[in-house]
C-alpha positions in Angstrom: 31.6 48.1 27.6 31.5 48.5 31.2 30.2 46.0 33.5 26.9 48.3 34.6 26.1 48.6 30.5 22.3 47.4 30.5 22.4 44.5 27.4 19.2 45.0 25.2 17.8 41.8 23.6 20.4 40.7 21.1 23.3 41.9 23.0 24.0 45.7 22.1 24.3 47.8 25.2 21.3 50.3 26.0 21.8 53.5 25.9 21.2 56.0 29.3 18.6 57.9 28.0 16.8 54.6 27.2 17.1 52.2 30.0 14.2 51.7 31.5 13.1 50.4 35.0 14.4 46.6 36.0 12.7 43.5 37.1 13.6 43.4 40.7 16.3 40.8 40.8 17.8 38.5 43.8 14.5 38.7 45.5 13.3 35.0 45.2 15.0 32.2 47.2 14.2 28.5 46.5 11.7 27.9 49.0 10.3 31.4 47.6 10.4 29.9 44.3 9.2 26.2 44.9 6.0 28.4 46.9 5.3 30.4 43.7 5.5 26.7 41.6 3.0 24.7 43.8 0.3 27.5 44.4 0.4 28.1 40.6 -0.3 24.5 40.3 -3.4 25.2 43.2 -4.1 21.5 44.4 -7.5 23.1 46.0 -8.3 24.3 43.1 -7.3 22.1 40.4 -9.2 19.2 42.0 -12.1 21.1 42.6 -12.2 22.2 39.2 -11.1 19.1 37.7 -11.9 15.8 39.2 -15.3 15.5 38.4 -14.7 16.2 34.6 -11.8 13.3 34.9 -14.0 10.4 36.3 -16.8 11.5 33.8 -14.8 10.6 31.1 -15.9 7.5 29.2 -13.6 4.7 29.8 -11.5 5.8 32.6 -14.1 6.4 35.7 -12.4 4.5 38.7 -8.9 4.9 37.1 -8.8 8.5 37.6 -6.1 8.3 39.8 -3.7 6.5 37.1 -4.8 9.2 34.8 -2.8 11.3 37.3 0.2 8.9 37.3 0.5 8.7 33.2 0.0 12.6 32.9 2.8 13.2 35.8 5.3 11.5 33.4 5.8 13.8 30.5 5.4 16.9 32.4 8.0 15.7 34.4 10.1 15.8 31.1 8.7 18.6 30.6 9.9 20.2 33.7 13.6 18.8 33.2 14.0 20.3 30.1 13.1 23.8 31.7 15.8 23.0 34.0 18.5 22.7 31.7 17.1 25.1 29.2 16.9 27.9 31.9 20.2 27.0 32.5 21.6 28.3 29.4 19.1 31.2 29.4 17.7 32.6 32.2 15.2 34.8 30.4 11.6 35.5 32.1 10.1 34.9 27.8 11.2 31.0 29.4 9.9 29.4 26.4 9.4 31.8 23.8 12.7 33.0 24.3 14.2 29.3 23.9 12.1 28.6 20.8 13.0 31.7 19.3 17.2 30.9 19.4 17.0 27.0 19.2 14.4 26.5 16.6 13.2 29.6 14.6 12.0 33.1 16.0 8.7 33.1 14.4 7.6 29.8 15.8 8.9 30.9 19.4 6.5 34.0 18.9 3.7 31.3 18.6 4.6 30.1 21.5 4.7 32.8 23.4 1.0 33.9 21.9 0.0 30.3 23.1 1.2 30.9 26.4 -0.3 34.4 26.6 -4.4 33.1 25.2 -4.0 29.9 27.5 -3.4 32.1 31.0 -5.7 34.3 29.9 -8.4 31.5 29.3 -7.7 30.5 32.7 -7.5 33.8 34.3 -11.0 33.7 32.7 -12.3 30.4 34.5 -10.4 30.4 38.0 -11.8 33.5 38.6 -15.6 32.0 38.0 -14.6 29.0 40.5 -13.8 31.9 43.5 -17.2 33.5 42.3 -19.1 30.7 42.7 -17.5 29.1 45.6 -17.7 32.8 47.4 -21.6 32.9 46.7 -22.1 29.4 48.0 -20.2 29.9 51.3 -22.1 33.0 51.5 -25.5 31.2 51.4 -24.3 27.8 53.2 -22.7 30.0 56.3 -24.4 32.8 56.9 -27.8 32.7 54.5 -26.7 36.3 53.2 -27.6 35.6 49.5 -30.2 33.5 47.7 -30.4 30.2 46.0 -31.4 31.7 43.1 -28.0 33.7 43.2 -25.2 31.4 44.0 -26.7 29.8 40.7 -26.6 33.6 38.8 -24.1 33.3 36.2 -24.1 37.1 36.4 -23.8 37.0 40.4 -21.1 34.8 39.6 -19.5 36.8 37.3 -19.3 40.0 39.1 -17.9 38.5 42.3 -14.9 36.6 40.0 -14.3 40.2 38.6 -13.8 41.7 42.1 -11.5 38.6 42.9 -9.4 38.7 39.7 -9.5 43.3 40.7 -8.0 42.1 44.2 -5.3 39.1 42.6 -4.1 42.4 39.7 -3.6 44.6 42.5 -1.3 42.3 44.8 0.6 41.3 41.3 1.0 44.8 41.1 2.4 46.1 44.1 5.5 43.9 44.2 6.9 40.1 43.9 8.0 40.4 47.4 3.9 41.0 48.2 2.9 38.2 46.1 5.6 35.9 47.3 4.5 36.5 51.1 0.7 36.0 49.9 1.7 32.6 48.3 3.7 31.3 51.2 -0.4 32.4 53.8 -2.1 30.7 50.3 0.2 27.4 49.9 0.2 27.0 54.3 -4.0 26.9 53.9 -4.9 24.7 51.4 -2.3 22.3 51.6 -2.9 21.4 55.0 -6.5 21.2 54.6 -6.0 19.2 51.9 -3.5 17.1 53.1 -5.3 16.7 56.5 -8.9 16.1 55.1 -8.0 13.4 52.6 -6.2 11.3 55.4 -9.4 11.6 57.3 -11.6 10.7 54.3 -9.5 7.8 54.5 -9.3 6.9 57.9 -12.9 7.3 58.1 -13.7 4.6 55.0 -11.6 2.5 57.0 -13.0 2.5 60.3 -16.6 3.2 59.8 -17.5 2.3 55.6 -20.0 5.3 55.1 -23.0 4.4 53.0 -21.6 4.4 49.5 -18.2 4.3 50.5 -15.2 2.6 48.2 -12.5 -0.1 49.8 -9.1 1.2 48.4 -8.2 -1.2 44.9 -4.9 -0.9 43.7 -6.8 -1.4 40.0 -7.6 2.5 40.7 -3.7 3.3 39.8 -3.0 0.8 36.7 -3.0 3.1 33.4 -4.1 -0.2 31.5 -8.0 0.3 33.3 -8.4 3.5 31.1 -10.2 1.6 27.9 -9.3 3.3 24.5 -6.5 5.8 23.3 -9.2 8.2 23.1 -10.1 8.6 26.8 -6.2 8.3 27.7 -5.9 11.7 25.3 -9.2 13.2 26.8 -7.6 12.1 30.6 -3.9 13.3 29.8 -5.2 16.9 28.0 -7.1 17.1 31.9 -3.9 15.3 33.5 -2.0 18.1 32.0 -4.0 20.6 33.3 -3.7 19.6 36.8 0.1 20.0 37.0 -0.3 23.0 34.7 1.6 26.4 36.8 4.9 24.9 38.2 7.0 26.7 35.0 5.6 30.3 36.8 9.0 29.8 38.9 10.7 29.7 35.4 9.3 32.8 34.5 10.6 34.7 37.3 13.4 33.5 37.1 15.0 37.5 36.0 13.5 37.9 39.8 15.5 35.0 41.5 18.4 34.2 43.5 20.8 32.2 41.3 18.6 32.5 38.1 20.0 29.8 35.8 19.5 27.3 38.6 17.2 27.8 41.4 13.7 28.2 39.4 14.4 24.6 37.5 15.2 23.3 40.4 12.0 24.6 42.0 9.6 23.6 38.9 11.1 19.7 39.1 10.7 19.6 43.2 7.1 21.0 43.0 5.5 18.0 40.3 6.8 15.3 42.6 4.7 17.5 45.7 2.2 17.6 43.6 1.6 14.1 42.6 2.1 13.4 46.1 -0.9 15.6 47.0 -2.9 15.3 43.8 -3.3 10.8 44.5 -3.8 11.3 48.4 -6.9 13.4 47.9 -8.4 11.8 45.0 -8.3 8.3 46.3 -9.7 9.9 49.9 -12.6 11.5 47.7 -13.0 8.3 45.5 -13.4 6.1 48.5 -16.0 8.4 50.4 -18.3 9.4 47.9 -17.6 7.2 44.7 -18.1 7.9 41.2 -21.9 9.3 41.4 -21.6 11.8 43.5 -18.4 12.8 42.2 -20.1 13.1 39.3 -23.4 14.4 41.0 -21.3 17.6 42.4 -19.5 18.9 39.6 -17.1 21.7 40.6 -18.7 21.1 44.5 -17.1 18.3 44.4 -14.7 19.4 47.4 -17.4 21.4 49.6 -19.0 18.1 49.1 -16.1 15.6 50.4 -15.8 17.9 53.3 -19.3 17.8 54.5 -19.6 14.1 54.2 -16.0 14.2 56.0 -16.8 16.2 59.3 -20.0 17.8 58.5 -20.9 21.3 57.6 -18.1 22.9 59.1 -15.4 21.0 57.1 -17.3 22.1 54.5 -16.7 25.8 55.0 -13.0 24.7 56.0 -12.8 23.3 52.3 -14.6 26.0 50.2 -12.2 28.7 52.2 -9.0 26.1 51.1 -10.6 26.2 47.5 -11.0 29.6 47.6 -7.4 30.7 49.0 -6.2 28.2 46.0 -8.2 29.4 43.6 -6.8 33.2 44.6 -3.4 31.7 44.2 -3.3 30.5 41.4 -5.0 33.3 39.3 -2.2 35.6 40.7 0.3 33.3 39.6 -1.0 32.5 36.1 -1.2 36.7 35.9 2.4 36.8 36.6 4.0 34.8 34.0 1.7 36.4 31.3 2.9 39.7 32.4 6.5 38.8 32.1 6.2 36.4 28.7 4.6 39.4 27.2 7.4 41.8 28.6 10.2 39.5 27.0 8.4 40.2 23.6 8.1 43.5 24.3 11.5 44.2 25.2 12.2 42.1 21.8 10.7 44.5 20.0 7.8 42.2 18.7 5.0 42.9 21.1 3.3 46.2 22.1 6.2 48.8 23.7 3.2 49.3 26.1 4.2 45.6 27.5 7.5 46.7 28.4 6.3 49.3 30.7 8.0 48.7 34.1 6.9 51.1 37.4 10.3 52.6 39.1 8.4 52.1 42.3 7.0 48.3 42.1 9.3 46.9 39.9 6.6 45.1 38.3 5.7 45.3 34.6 2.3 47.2 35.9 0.7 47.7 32.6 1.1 44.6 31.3 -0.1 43.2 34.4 -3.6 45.3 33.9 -3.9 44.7 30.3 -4.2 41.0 30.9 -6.1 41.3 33.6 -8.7 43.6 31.6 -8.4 40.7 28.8 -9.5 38.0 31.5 -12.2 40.3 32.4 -13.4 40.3 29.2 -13.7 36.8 29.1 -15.5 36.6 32.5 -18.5 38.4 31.6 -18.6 36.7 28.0 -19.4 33.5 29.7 -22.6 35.2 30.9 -24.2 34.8 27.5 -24.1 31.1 27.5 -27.2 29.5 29.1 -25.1 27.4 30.9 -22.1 28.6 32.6 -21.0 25.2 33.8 -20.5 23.5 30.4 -18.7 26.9 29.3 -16.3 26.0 32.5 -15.7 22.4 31.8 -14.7 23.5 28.1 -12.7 26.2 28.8 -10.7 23.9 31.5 -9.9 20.8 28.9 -9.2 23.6 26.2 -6.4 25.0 28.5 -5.4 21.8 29.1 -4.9 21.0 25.1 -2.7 24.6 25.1 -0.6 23.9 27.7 0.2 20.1 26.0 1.3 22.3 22.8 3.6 24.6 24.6 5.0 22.0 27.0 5.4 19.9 24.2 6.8 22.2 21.6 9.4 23.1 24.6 10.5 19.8 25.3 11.5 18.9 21.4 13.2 22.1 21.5 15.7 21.1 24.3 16.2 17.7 22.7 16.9 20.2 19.3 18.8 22.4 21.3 21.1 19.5 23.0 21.8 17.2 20.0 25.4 17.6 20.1 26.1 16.3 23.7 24.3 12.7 21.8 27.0 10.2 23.1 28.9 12.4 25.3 27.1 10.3 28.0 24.6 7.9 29.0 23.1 10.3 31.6 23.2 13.2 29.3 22.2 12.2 26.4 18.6 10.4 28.6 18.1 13.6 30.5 18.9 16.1 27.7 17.6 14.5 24.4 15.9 11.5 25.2 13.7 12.2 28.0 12.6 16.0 26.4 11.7 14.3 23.6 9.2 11.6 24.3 7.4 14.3 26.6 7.0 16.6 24.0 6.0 13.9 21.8 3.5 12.6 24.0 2.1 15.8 24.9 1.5 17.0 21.6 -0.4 13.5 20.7 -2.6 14.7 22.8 -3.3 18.3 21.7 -3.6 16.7 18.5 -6.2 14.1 19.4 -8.5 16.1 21.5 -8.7 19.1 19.0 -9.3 16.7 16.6 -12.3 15.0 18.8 -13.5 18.2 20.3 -15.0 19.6 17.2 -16.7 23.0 18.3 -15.8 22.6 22.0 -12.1 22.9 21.0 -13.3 26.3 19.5 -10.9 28.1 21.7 -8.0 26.4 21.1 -8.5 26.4 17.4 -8.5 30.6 17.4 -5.7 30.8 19.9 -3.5 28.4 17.8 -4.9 29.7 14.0 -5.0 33.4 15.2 -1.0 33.3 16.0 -0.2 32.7 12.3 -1.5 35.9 10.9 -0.4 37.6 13.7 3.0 36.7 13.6 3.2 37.7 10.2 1.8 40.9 11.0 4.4 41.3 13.7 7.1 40.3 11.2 5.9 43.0 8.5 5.2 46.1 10.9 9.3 45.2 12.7 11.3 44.7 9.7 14.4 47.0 10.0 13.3 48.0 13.8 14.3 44.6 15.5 16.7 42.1 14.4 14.6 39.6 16.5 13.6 37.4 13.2 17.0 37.9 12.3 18.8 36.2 15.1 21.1 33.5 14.7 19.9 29.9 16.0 22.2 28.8 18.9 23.0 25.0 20.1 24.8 23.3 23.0 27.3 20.8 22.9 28.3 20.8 26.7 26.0 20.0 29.6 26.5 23.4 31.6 
């Protein structure tokens, strides 16, 4: 076997006539990388969307902000064990791919279905946030469209489809395009994020706007959230928020140094984002306080802005939501794309999947089918009478998918590293140890807020039941075409 010899997915060598266009590889850099990890995380956007549904919880309220510091734990476990998982195989699956050799193939097939229905849940609801926000800069600005129509779930609806049309086509065209369009995305809201929330600050400080909040360090103690219940309901959220950094994972086929630069840009990105994430929610807990937080919903940025520096920090902030928002829809596309390529290149998914263009290097029909799936989904919420409780649902069920996966991942490095137990004190904390209480944890809470949603977990209930049959179908239409369900299960006993 030459060195050139294209490897297909359990190590035979492809033949000419069958290779098919590659991934284009050595492209991403870390700073490229720990770009595409932070916009998929979309501070903008996440608080926007979030924030409101956090301090509304029953029993946490003021102690949002510690909700933030007890979620960023296990993800941060989480995040460690992509690192050294990725290490050992760089595939862009990520996940699926791991579950599939450590534990068993079927269940990393789950997990990659998981993956694929939570991005396109949120490639349902980001979309919706743009829509809305768009209409309501459009009417705030420049009076171009009614009341009556920034409330239109419809209007709404069709201006998220144009945005979700515009995010497919840069995803499209190239990962050097989407890289550059992170870097212009990641510069805006950042800095007006950053900037804003000092100045919400500084402004409680020196002037103490009616209803304004004095800082109180009770605001970060985990033991102010009352009940294990509201802790699950505020972690499932939590998670949500730092959701998007493993998208540097999954192009990791597309990065410089792939075993070790897209960990390493995953783990940098949750300690920016924590950074970020408690800044701006203490800013908007001390100007407005819990009412209007709660008052505002989604607005709840446009709002901080306006009480900030007046209408036109207002626009400053919808356009940093917006550019977020944007952002982080193209990178949730991406790593569905590319999870659903890894299966289809296993043999196990749609050929269709598998589909790369010569010209883009991109996996362009994978791309558009999830995209079209999303789509879908945009226009269903039209049907509900109100599109707001459709959001706020569709945002904690993500949140409860994304525990699953993170947490399935995380005992699967701790599985996958058993036999370095002993070989030392750091490896056997960072590998086993650490991987395992986040996965733990994070599946408590998938557990305890399906269990306590009843039909708003509806969602996660199909995504999660529908993989079972499906699997098995997959199993029964491959046997003798793949030896995917075949394939031996693989451990480490060394650190590297």
């Amino acid at each position: 076997m030459s060195v050139n010899d294209v490897i297909g997915p359990f190590g035979a060598p492809v033949p000419d006539s069958e290779r098919a266009a590659m991934l284009r590889a050595e492209e991403l850099s870390l700073f490229d990388s720990t770009a595409v990890a932070v916009s998929s995380v979309a501070p903008a956007y996440s608080l926007a969307s979030t924030i409101g549904a956090v301090v509304a919880i029953a029993g946490v309220g003021l102690a949002a902000p510690s909700v933030l510091i007890v979620s960023f734990i296990p993800v941060l476990f989480i995040a460690y064990s992509y690192f050294h998982l990725n290490r050992r195989n760089p595939n862009c699956g990520a996940s699926y791919s791991w579950l599939a050799q450590v534990v068993n193939p079927s269940f990393g097939w789950i997990n990659g279905w998981v993956q694929v229905g939570a991005s396109v849940l949120f490639c349902t609801t980001a979309p919706l946030l743009a829509g809305g926000y768009t209409l309501q800069f459009l009417h705030s600005a420049f009076n171009a469209v009614s009341l009556s129509t920034v409330n239109s779930t419809t209007a709404v609806a069709w201006v998220a489809a144009l945005w979700l049309v515009f995010v497919t086509w840069i995803c499209v065209v190239g990962i050097r395009w989407t890289t550059n369009a992170q870097w212009v995305m990641v510069l805006i809201e950042y800095t007006v994020v950053i900037v804003f929330s000092i100045g919400g600050i500084i402004k409680v400080a020196l002037h103490h706007p009616v209803h304004s909040m004095n800082l109180s360090l009770s605001w970060l103690n985990p033991l102010n959230i009352h009940g294990t219940t509201a802790l699950a309901q505020g972690l499932a959220l939590g998670v949500f928020f730092f959701w998007g950094w493993d998208t540097a994972v999954n192009l990791n086929e597309e990065s410089k140094q792939a075993s070790r630069i897209p960990g390493r840009a995953g783990i940098i990105s949750m300690w920016l984002l924590l950074f970020v994430f408690l800044l701006n929610m203490v800013a908007v807990q001390m100007l407005l306080g819990p009412s209007a937080i709660n008052a505002q919903g989604t607005s709840v940025l446009f709002y901080f802005g306006q009480q900030f520096a007046g209408p036109w920090a207002s626009y400053v902030m919808i356009f940093a939501v917006l550019s977020s928002t944007v952002a982080t829809t193209q990178t949730t596309v991406l790593p569905a794309a590319r999870i659903t390529l890894s299966m289809a290149r296993d043999g196990v998914f749609p050929k269709v999947f598998a589909r790369i263009s010569p010209r883009f290097q991109t996996p362009v029909v994978g791309t558009i089918l999830v995209a079209v799936f999303s789509m879908v989904g945009i226009f269903l919420t039209t049907i509900s009478s109100s599109a707001s409780s459709v959001f706020n649902n569709l945002v904690s069920n993500i949140g409860v998918l994304v525990a699953f996966y993170y947490g399935v991942t995380g005992l699967a490095c701790a599985w996958a590293f058993r036999r370095t137990w002993g070989h030392s004190l750091r490896s056997t904390i960072s590998l086993i140890i650490l991987p395992l209480v986040g996965g733990v944890v994070l599946l408590y809470v998938c557990w305890d807020v399906i269990k306590a949603g009843g039909r708003a977990a509806l969602p996660d209930d199909i995504v999660l039941l529908s993989s079972i049959p499906f699997v098995a179908l997959t199993w029964w239409v491959t046997r003798g075409k793949t030896n995917f369900f075949q394939q031996p299960r693989v451990s480490y006993d060394t650190v590297d």
